[in-house]
DRENBARO-541374 format. One line per 5 residues: number of its first residue (from 1); for each residue x, y, z of C-alpha. Coordinates in nm, 3 decimals, padded with zeros to 5 digits. Layout:
<atoms>
NUM	X:Y:Z ~ ... .
</atoms>
This chain:
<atoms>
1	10.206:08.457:13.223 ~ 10.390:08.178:13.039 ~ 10.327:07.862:13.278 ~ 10.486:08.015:13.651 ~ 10.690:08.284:13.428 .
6	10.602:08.640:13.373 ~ 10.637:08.786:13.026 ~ 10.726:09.130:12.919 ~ 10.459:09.157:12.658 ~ 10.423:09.211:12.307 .
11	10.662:08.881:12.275 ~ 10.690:08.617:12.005 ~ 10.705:08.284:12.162 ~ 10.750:07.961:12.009 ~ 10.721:07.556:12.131 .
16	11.052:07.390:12.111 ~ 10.939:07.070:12.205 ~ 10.682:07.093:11.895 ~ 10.961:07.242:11.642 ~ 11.217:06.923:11.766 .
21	10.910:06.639:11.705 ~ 10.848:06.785:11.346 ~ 11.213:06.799:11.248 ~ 11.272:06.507:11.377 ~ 10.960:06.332:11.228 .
26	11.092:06.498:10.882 ~ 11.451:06.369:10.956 ~ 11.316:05.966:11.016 ~ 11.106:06.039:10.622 ~ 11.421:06.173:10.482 .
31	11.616:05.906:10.569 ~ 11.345:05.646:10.499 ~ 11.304:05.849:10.161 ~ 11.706:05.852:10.107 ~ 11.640:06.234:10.107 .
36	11.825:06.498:10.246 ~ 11.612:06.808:10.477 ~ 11.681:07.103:10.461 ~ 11.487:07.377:10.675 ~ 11.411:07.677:10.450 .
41	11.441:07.973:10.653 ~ 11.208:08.223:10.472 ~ 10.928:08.148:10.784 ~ 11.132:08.222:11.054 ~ 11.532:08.302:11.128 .
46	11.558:08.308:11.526 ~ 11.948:08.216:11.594 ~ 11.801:07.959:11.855 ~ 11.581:07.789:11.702 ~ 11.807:07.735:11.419 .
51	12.057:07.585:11.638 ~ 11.763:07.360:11.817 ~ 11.755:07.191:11.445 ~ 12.054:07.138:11.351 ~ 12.142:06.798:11.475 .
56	11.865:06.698:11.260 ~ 11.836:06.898:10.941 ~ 12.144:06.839:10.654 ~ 12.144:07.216:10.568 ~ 11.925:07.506:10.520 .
61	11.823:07.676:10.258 ~ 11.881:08.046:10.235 ~ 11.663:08.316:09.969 ~ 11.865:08.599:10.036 ~ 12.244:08.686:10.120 .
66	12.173:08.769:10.487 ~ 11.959:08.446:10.530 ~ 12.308:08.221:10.364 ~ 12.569:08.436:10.612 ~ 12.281:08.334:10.921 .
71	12.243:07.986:10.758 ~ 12.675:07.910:10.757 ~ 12.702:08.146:11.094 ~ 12.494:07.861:11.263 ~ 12.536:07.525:11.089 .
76	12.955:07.589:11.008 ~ 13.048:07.290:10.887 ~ 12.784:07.068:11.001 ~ 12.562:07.060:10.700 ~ 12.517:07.265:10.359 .
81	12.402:07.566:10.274 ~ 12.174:07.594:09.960 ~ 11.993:07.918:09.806 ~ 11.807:08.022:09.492 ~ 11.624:08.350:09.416 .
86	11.445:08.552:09.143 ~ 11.729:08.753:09.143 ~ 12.144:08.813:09.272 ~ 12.315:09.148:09.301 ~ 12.662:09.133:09.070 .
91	12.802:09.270:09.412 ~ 12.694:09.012:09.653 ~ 12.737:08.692:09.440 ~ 13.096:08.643:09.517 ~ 13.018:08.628:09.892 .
96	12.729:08.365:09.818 ~ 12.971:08.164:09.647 ~ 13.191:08.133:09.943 ~ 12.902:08.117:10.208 ~ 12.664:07.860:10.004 .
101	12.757:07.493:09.900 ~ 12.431:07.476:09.637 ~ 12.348:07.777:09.412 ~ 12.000:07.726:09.215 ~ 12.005:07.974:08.923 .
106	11.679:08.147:08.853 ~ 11.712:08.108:08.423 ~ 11.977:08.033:08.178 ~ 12.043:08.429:08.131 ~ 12.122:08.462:08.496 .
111	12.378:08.145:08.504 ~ 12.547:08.257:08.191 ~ 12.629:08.598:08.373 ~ 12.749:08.444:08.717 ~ 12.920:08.142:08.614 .
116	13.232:08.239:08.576 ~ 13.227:08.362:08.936 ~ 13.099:08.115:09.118 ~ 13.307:07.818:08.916 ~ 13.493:07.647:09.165 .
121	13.324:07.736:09.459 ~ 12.982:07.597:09.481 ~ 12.752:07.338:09.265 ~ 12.525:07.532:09.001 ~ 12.192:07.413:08.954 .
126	11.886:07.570:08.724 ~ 11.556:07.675:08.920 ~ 11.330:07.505:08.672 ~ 10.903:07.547:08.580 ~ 10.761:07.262:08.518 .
131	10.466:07.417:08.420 ~ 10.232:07.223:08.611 ~ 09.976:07.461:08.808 ~ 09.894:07.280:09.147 ~ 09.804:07.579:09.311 .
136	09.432:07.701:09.259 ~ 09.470:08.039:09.413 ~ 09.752:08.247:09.155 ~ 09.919:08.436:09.417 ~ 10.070:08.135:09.558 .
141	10.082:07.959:09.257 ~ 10.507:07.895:09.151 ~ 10.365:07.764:08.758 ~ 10.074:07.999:08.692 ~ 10.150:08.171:08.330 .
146	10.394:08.430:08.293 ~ 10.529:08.300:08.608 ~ 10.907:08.410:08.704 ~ 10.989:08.159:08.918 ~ 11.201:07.939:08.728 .
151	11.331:07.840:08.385 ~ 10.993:07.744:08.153 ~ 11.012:07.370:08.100 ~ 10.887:07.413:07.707 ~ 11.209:07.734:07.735 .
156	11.449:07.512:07.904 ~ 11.374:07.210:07.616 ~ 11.432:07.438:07.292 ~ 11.736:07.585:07.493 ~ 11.888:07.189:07.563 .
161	11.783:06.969:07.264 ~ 11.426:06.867:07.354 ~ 11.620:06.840:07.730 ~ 11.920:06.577:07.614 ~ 12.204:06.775:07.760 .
166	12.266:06.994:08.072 ~ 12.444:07.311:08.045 ~ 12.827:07.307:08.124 ~ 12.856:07.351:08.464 ~ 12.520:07.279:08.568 .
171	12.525:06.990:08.772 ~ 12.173:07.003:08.961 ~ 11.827:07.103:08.917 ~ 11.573:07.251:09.120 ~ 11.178:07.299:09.177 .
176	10.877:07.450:09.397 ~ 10.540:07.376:09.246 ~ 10.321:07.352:09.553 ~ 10.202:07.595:09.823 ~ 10.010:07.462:10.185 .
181	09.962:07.097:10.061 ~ 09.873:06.789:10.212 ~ 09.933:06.533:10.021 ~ 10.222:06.457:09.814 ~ 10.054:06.327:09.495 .
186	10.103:06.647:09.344 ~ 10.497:06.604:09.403 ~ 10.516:06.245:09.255 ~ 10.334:06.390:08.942 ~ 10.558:06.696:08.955 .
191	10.868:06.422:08.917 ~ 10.672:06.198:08.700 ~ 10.670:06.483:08.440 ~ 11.011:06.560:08.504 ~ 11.131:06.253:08.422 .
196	10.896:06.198:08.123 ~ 11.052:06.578:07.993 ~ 11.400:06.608:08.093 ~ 11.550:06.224:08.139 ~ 11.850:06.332:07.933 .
201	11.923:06.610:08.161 ~ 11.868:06.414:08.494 ~ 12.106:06.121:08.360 ~ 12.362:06.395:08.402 ~ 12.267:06.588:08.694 .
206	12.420:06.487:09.056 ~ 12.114:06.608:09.232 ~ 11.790:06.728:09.245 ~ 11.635:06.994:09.502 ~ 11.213:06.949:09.547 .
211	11.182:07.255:09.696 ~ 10.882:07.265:09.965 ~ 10.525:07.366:09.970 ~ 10.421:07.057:10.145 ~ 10.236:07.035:10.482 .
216	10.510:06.717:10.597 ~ 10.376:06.725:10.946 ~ 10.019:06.705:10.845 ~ 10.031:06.550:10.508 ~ 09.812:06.171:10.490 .
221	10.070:05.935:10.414 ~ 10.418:05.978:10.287 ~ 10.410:05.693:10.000 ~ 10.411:05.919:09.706 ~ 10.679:06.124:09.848 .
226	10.884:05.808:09.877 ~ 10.791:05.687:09.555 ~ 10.918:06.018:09.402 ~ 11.236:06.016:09.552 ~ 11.315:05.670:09.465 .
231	11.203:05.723:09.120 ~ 11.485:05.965:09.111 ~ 11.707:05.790:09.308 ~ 11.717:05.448:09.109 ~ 11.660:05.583:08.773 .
236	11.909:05.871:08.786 ~ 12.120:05.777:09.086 ~ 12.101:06.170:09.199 ~ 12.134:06.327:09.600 ~ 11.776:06.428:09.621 .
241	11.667:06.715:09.869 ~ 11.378:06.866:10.013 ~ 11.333:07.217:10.196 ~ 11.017:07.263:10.390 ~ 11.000:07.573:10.593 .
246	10.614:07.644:10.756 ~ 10.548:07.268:10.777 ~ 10.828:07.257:11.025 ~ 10.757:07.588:11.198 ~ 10.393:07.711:11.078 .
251	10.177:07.607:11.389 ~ 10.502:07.618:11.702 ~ 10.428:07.988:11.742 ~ 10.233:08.310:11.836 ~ 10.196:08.682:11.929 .
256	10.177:08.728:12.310 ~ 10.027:09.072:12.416 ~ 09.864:09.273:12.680 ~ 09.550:09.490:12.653 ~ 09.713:09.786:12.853 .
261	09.355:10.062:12.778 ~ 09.020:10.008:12.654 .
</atoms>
């Protein structure tokens, strides 16, 4: 029984009324922040609950060419749709140029074989590494060594001139360092080195993605996550972003199920 209503069991429920407080908690930091939300929608991708957030996400972000055609199906025109990914099939990356607004290219190698494609018909960023481990436990870690998530900060400065110049048609740059956090001081350090690294780059970029890996509902105080963003924000003067996915979703469900033998 759910409350006075039977359920056919096994069933995956989740709490609206907790999903629509979180968002909408993460909506009043974003705009506090000047930072755009995005839900992610690697955690979950129920068509409902989707459209429960979208008054009060600006996008989502997609991993996968079925996740950006479910992403656009729901939000239309009401908000962006973003993706980056280890990897893109040559066939499918005309269709995520048409479907997504953001593309986040996983290394230099992969832009320089789909920009001609995609020019024209969405804004290319680079997926970069900062190489800054965060993360104690390595299979969640984004920067552990021979990681291939992202372009190698020390690889991405001997590829740009010590990071002076962004590559032509690059207008945006993007990062996940964390996994499960609660506090954002690892994010305003991620930024701080960023900034200390790359400043040529982000004095030409028009935005900057911060990925997610960060508890938002749960995290003590949001201070260094506003300090980040308006580090970026004055310096730079770039749209900033953030795309949380289990912090917004993570604890509004479970597994219903009936012991039918023993």
């Amino acid at each position: 029984m759910l409350g006075d209503k039977r359920v056919e069991t096994p069933a995956f429920i989740y709490d609206e009324g907790r999903i629509l407080r979180t968002v909408k908690e993460l909506a009043c930091l974003g705009a506090r922040a000047g930072c755009k939300a995005l839900f992610t929608l690697k955690p979950l991708t129920i068509v409902d609950m989707m459209r429960l957030m979208v008054p009060h996400v600006d996008g989502f972000a997609a991993s996968s060419l079925f996740e950006a055609t479910l992403a656009r199906e729901v939000i239309g025109d009401k908000g962006t749709v973003h993706i980056t990914t280890p990897g893109f099939r040559p066939a499918e990356i005309g269709r995520i140029a048409e479907l997504c607004d953001y593309i986040a290219f996983n290394s230099l190698s992969q832009f320089s074989r789909f920009k001609d494609e995609v020019a024209g018909r969405a804004r290319c960023g680079l997926r970069i590494n900062p190489q800054l481990s965060l993360v104690e436990d390595n299979r969640y870690n984004p920067c552990r060594e021979h990681s291939k998530l992202g372009v190698p900060l020390d690889e991405l400065m001997a590829a740009t001139g010590g990071g002076a110049v962004l590559p032509d048609g690059i207008t945006g740059l993007h990062f996940h360092t964390n996994a499960d956090c609660e506090t954002f001081e690892p994010l305003l350090a991620t930024v701080r080195r960023i900034d200390a690294h790359l400043s040529g780059m982000l004095e030409k970029a028009q935005w900057v993605n911060l990925g997610g890996g960060y508890l938002f509902g749960q995290a003590a105080g949001s201070g260094p996550f506003e300090q980040a963003t308006e580090l970026l924000r004055s310096k730079y003067a770039v749209e900033v972003f953030v795309e949380p996915g289990t912090a917004l979703v993570g604890e509004a469900g479970r597994i219903v199920a009936t012991v039918i033998d023993m």
